[in-house]
C-alpha positions in Angstrom: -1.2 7.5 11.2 1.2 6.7 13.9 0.7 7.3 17.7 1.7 11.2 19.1 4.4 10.4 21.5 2.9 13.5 23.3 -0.2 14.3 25.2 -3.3 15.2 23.0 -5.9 17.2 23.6 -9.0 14.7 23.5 -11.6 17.5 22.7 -13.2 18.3 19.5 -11.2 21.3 19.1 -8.1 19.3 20.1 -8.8 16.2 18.0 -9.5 18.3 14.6 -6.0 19.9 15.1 -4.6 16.8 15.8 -5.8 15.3 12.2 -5.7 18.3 10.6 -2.3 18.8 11.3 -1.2 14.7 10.4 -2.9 15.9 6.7 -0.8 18.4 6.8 2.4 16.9 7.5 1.4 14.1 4.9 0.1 16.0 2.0 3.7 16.5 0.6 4.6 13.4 0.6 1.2 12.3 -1.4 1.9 14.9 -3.6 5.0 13.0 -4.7 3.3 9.7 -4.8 0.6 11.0 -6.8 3.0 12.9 -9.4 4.7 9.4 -10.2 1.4 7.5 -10.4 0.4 10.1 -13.0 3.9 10.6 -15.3 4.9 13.4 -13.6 8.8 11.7 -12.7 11.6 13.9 -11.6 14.1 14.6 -14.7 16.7 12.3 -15.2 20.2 13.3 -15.2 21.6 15.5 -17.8 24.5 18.3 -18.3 23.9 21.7 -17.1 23.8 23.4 -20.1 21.5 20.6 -21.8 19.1 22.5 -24.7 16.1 22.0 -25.6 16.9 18.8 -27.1 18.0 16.9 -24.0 15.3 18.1 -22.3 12.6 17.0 -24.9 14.5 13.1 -24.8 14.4 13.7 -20.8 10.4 13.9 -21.3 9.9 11.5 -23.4 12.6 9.0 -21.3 9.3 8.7 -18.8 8.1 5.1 -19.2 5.7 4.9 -16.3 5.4 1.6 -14.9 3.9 2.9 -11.5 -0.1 2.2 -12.9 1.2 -1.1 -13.8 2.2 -1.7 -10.1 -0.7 -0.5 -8.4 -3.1 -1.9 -11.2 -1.9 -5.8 -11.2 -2.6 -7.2 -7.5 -5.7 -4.3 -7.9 -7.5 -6.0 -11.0 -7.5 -9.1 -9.0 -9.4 -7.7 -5.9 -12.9 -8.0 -6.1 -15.7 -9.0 -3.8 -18.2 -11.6 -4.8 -19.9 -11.7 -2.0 -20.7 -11.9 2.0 -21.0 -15.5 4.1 -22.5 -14.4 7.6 -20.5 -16.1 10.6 -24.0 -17.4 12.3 -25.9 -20.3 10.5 -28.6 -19.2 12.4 -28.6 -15.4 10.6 -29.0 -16.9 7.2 -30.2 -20.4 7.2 -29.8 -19.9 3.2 -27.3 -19.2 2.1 -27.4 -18.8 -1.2 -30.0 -16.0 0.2 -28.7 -12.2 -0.1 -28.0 -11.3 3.6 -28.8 -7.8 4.6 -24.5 -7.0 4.3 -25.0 -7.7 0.9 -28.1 -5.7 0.2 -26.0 -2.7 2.0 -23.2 -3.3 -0.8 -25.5 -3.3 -3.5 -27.1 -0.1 -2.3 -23.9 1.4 -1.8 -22.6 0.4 -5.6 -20.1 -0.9 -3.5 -19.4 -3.5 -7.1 -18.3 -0.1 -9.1 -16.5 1.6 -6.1 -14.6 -1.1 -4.5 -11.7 -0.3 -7.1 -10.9 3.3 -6.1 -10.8 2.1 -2.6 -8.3 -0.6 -3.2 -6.6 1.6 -5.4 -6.1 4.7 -3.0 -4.8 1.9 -0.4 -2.2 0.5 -2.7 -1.0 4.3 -3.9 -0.8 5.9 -0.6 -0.6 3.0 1.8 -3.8 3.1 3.2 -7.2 4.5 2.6 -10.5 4.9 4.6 -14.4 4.2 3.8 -17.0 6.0 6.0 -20.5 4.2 6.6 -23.3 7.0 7.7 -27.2 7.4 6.9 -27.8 9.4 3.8 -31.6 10.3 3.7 -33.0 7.3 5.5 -30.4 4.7 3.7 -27.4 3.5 5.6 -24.7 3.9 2.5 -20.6 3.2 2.2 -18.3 5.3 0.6 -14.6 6.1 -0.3 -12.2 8.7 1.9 -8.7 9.2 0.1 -5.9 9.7 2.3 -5.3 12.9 0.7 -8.2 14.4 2.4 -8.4 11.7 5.3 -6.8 11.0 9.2 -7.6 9.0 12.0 -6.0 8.4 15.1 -6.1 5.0 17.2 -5.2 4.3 21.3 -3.1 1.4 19.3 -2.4 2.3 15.5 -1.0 -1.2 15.1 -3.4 -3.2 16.5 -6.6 -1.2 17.0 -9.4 -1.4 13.9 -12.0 0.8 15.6 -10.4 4.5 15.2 -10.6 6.9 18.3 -11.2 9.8 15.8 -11.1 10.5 12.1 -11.3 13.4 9.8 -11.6 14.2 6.1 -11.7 17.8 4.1 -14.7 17.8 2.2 -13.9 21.4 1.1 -10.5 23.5 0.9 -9.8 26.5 1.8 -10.0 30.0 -0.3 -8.0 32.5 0.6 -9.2 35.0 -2.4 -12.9 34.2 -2.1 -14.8 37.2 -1.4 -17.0 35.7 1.9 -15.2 35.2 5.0 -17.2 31.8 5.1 -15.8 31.0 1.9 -12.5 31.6 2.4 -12.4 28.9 5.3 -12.1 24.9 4.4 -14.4 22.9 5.8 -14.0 19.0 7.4 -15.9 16.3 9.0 -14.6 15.0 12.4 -16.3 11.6 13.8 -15.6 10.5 17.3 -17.0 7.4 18.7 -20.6 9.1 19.4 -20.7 12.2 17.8 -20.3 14.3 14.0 -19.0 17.7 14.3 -18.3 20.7 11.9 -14.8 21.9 11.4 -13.2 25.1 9.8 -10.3 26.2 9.3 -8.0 28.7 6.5 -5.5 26.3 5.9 -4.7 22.7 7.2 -1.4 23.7 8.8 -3.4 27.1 10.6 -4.3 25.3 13.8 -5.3 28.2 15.8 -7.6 28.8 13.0 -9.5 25.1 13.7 -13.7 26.5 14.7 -15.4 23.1 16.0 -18.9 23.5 15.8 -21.6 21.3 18.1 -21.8 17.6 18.1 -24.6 16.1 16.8 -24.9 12.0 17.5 -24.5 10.0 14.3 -26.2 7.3 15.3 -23.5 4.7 15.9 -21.3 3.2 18.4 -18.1 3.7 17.2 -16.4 5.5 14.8 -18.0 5.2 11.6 -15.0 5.7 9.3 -12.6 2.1 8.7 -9.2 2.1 7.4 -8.0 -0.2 4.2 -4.1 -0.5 4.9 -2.0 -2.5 2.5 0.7 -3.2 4.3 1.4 -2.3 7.8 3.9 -2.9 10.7 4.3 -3.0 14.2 4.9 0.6 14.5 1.3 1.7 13.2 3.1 2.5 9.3 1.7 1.9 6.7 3.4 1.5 3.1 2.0 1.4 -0.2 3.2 0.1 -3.7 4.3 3.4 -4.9 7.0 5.2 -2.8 9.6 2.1 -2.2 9.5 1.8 -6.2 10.1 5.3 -7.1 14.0 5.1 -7.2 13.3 2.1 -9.5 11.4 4.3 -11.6 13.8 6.8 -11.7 16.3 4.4 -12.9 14.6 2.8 -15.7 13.9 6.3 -16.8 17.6 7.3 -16.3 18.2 4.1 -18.5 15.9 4.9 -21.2 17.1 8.5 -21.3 20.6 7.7 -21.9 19.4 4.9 -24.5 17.8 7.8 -26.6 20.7 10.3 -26.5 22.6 7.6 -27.7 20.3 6.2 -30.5 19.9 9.9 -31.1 23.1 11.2 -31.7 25.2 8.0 -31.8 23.4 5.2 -33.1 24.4 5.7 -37.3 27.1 5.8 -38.8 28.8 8.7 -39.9 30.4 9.6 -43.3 33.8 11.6 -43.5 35.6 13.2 -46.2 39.0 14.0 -46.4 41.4 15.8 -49.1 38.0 17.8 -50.6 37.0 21.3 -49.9 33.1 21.4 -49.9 31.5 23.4 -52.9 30.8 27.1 -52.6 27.7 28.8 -53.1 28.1 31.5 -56.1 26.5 34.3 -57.2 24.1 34.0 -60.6 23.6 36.5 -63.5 20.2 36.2 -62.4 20.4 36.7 -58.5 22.5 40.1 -59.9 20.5 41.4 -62.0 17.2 40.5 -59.5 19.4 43.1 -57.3 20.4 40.3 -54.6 23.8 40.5 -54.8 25.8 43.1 -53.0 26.9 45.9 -55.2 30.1 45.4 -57.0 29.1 41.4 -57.8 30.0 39.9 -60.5 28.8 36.2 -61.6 30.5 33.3 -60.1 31.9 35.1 -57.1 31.2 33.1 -54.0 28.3 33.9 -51.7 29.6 35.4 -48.4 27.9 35.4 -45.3 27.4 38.5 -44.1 27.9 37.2 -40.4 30.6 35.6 -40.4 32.3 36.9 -43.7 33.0 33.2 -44.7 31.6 31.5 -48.1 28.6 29.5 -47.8 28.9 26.0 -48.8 26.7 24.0 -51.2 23.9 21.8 -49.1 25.4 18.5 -49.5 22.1 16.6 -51.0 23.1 12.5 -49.1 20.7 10.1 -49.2 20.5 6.0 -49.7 20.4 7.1 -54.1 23.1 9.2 -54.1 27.2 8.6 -53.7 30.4 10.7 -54.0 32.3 11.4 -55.9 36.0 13.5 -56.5 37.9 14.8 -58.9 40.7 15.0 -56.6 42.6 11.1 -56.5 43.8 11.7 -52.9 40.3 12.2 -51.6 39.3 9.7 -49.0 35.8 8.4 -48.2 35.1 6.9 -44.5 32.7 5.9 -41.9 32.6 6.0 -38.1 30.5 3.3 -36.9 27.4 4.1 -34.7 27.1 4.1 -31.2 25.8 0.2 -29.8 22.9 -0.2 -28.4 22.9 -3.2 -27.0 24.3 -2.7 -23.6 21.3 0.3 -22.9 18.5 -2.4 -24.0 20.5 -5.2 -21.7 20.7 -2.8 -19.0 16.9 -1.5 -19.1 15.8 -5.3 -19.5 17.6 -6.0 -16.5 15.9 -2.8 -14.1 12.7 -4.6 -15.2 13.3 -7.7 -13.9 15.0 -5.8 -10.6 11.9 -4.0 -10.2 9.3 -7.5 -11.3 11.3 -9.0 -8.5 10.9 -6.3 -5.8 7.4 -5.6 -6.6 6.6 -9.6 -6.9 5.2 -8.9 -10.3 5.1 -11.5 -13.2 8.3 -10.9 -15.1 6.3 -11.0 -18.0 3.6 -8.2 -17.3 6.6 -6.3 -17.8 8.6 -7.7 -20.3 5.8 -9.0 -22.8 7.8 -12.3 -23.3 4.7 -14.3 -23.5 5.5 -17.0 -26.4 6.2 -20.5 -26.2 5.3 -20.4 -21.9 3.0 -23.3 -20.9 -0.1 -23.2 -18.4 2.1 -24.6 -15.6 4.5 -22.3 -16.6 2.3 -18.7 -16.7 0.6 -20.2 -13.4 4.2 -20.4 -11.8 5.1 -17.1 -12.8 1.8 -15.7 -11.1 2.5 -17.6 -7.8 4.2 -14.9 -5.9 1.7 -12.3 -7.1 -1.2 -14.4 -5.8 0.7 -14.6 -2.4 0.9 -10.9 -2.4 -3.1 -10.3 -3.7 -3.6 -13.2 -0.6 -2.3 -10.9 2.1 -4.1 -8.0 0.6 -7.2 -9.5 0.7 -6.6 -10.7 4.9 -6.5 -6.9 5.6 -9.0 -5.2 3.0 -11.5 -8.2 4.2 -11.2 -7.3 8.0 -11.9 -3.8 7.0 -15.1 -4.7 4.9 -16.0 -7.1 8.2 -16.4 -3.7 10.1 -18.1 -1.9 7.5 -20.8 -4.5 7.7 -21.0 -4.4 11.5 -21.3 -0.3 11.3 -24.2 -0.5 9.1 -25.8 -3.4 11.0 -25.7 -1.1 13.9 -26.9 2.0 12.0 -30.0 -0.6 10.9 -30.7 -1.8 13.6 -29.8 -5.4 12.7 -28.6 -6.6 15.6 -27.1 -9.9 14.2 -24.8 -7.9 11.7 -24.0 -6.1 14.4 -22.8 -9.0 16.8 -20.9 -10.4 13.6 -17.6 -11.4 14.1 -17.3 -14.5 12.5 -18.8 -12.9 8.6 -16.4 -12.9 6.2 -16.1 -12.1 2.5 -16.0 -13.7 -1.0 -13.3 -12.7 -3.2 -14.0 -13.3 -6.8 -11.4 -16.0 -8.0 -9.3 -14.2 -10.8 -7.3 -17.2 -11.9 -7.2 -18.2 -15.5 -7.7 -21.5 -15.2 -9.3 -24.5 -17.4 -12.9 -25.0 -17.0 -12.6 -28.8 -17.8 -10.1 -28.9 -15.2 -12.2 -27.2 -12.4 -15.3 -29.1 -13.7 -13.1 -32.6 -13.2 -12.0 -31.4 -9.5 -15.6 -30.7 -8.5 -16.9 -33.4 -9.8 -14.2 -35.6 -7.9 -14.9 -33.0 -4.6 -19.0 -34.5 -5.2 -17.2 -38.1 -4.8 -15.5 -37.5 -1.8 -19.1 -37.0 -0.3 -19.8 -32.7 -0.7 -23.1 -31.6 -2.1 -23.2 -30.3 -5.3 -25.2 -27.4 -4.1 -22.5 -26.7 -1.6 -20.2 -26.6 -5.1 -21.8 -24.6 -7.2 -20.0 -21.6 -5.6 -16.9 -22.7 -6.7 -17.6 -22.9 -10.2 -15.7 -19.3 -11.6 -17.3 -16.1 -11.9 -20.6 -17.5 -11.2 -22.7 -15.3 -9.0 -25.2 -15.3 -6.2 -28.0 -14.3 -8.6 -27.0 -17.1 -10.7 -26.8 -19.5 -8.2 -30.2 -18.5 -7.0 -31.3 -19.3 -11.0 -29.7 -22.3 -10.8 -31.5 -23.4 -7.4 -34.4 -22.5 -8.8 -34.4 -24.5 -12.0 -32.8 -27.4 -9.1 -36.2 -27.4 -7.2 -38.8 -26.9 -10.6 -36.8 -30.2 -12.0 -37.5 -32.2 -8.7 -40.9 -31.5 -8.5 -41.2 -32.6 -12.0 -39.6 -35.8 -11.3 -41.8 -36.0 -7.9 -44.9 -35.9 -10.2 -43.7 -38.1 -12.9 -43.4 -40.7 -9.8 -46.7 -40.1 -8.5 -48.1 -40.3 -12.3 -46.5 -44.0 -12.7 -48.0 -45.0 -9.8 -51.4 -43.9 -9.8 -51.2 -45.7 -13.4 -49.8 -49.0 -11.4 -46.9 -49.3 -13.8 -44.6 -48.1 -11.1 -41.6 -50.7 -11.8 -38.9 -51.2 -9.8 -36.7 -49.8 -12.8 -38.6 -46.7 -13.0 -37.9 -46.5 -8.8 -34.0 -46.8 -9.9 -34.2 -44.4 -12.5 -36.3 -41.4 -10.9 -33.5 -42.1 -7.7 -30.8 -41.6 -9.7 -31.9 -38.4 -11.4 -33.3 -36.9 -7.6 -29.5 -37.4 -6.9 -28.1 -36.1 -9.9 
C-alpha cells in the first residue's frame, strides 16, 4: 500500500506485477492477523518436555478477545443514509436521492459490516463500483485478495491502479487454464484480464486486452482505518496481538496452577500403605502365579514391587492408624489470587490501549449510573468518530463512481454529499424528546427534527410527512367548513392556527 521507491513499469503487464507482487509480500502477514481473529493464537510458554497435559491447558488458555476488538467500534458503524451537498439536487430532502437508491440496490444495509470489518482486521479494505447486467452495483474487496497503488498513498483517494484475485491458482488441476489464478486489474479507463501460477511468479503475469469500463477513474475505493503520513495503514488487530498473547500466557499459568496446585494436599507419615494380596479364590481361578499361596502380596510383574491398596479418599471418609506415631497433614494449595489480579489487570492494559469500555471486558456492570456507562463510552465514541471521517469519504467516492457510471451528472459533480451515520447511543428517549422540543424553541422546524429522533428512518420519516400533510388538509377543510357555515369565530381562527403550527 505504500509508494515503490523505484521506477514502475506503468503498463498493464507492469502494473499487475506490481500489485500482484504487494499481495504477495502481504499475504503472510494477513495470515497471522486472520489466525488471531479466529483462535488460532501462538502457544504460550511451557517446558520443553511439556505432555499432553500442558499442551491441552495451553489450548484451552486461548481467551480470544481479538472479535471483541474489531466487533465494538464495528457494531456502532452503520449508515442511515445520504444528504446530497447541492439543495438544488434534492429540493426534498426527506426524498431518496439516486446515492441512496444505488445503496439499496447494492444491499449495501447487509454488507456494509464486512467492509468495516475487513478495514478494522487488516487495516484497510477496498469496495469496487462496476455495471453488473445493466445495474451499476457496490461490492466488498478484502485486502487478502486486493492492492492498489496511488501517485500519493497518503493523500490521494482516487487509486492509479488496483487489483484483486477472483480465483487462485492450481497447480494440480489437470487444464493448463486451470492451473493458472486469475485477477481483475482496473486502471483509470480500462478493465483487463490477468493470469498468473502463483502471486509471487511474476514472469508468469499474461495481461489480456483492455476493455473500457465505463468510468473515469478507478472504480475500486479504499476503506482505511487508520492511516499515516507514510501511506500505512494499521488495523485493530496486529498492535494488540502481544496483548493477546499475554492474557493467554496469564490464563495458562492460572490453570497449571489451579490444576496441579490449587488443593490441598494430604500426607501421611509413620504408615506403610496396605498391600494387595492374593485370594483363595483368585488361586484357585488360576490367576495367581504358580507356587501362591493365600495372603501372599500381589507383585508386579514390572517392577517386582507389591502393589498397594487404592486408597478410597473422599469428603465421607477419614484415616485412620493403628500405629500411635502416625502423623496426618496437609500442604496448603497453591493461591490464586495473584493470577486472577494479574489477568484483571492485562484487561484493563489492553481496554486502555484499544480505548475500549473497561467494562466490555471486565463485565463489572452493577451499581454504574447513566452518566457513569456514558463516560466510560466517551473514548470509544472518539475512536468510532474518526472512523466514520475516513469510511464516509470513502462512501463519498463510491457515490460519485456510480453517478458517473449513470449518467447522473449531479452525483457525479458531488463533492459537498455526505453520509448519515445511524446514532448508536443508548440514550433516554424522554431526554432526547425534551432537547428537541427545546431545539423547536430556539426557532428549528420540527420537520427539520424529526431526523434526529433515534433509529427513525427515511421511510419513516416519509410516513410521518405524509400523515403531516393528510392532517393539514384536514384542518384546511375544517376551516373552510366553519366558514361557509358563517360560524367562523375568532376562537376557532386561534385554535385551527395553533394546531397548523403544531
Amino acid at each position: 500500500m505504500t509508494q515503490p521507491d523505484f521506477v514502475v513499469d506503468t503498463s498493464a503487464r507492469g502494473l499487475a506485477q506490481l500489485l500482484l507482487k504487494i499481495i504477495s509480500e502481504d499475504r503472510p502477514r494477513f495470515d497471522v492477523i486472520d489466525r488471531y481473529v479466529f483462535g488460532d493464537h501462538d502457544n504460550p510458554y511451557m517446558p520443553a518436555g511439556a505432555d499432553e497435559e500442558y499442551r491441552l491447558l495451553a489450548k484451552r488458555a486461548v481467551t480470544n478477545l481479538i472479535p471483541l476488538l474489531i466487533g465494538t467500534p464495528a457494531q456502532a458503524l452503520f449508515v442511515d443514509s445520504f444528504r446530497r451537498g447541492s439543495q438544488d439536487a434534492s429540493k426534498d430532502d426527506l426524498v431518496a436521492p439516486p446515492e441512496w437508491n444505488h445503496w439499496q440496490a447494492s444491499r449495501l444495509d447487509a454488507r456494509q459490516g464486512p467492509i468495516y470489518d475487513g478495514a478494522l482486521k487488516y487495516g484497510h479494505s477496498f469496495t469496487l463500483t462496476e455495471q453488473v447486467k445493466g445495474r451499476v452495483l457496490t461490492k466488498g474487496l478484502s485486502a487478502y485478495n486486493t492492492a492498489a497503488v496511488y501517485e500519493d498513498p497518503a493523500n490521494d483517494i482516487d487509486p492509479y491502479a488496483a487489483l484483486t484475485i477472483v480465483r487462485e491458482a492450481k497447480p494440480d488441476a489437470k487444464t493448463p487454464a486451470a492451473r493458472r489464478g486469475l485477477a481483475r486489474l482496473w486502471d483509470g479507463i480500462y478493465e483487463y484480464r490477468v493470469t498468473f501460477l502463483s502471486p509471487s511468479d511474476l514472469e508468469s503475469v499474461s495481461v489480456g486486452e483492455g476493455v473500457p469500463h465505463g468510468g473515469e477513474e478507478c472504480p475500486v475505493t479504499r476503506f482505511a482505518a487508520s492511516m499515516d503520513l507514510e501511506g500505512r495503514t494499521t488495523g485493530l488487530v496486529e498492535p494488540n496481538i502481544a496483548n493477546q498473547d499475554r492474557i493467554n500466557q496469564t490464563m495458562f499459568d492460572l490453570l497449571v496452577a489451579q490444576t496441579y496446585g490449587s488443593f490441598k494436599i494430604r500426607t501421611v507419615t509413620g504408615m506403610a500403605p496396605p498391600m494387595k494380596r492374593w485370594t483363595q479364590a483368585a488361586i484357585e481361578d488360576g490367576q495367581a502365579p504358580e507356587g501362591t499361596e493365600a495372603g501372599d502380596p500381589v507383585i508386579d510383574p514390572e517392577t517386582g514391587r507389591p502393589v498397594p491398596e487404592p486408597v478410597n479418599l473422599n469428603a465421607r471418609r477419614f484415616f485412620f492408624a493403628a500405629d500411635k506415631d502416625t502423623k496426618f497433614d496437609t500442604l496448603d494449595g497453591t493461591s490464586l489470587e495473584g493470577y486472577i489480579k494479574s489477568l484483571d489487570m492485562s484487561l484493563r492494559h489492553i481496554a486502555v490501549i484499544t480505548q475500549t469500555p473497561p467494562h466490555y471486558l471486565l463485565g463489572e456492570i452493577a451499581n454504574l449510573s447513566a452518566e457513569a456507562l456514558q463516560a466510560a463510552e466517551t473514548a470509544l465514541l472518539r475512536k468510532v468518530e474518526t472512523f466514520r471521517k475516513s469510511f464516509g469519504e470513502s462512501w463519498e467516492r463510491v457515490f460519485r463512481i456510480a453517478g458517473v457510471l449513470s449518467g447522473d451528472s449531479a452525483a457525479a459533480a458531488d463533492y459537498a454529499g455526505e453520509v448519515v451515520w445511524r446514532d448508536t447511543q443508548m440514550r433516554s428517549l424522554s431526554r432526547i424528546a425534551d432537547g428537541l422540543v427545546k431545539l423547536k424553541d430556539l426557532g428549528i422546524p420540527g420537520v427539520g427534527l424529526w431526523g434526529r429522533v433515534p433509529e427513525a428512518t427515511r421511510t419513516e420519516i416519509q410516513e410521518w410527512m405524509r400523515l403531516r400533510e393528510e392532517e393539514l388538509a384536514r384542518l384546511k377543510a375544517d376551516r373552510a367548513e366553519l366558514i361557509a357555515a358563517g360560524a367562523y369565530s375568532a376562537q376557532d381562527q386561534v385554535r385551527i392556527d395553533r394546531e397548523v403550527v403544531e
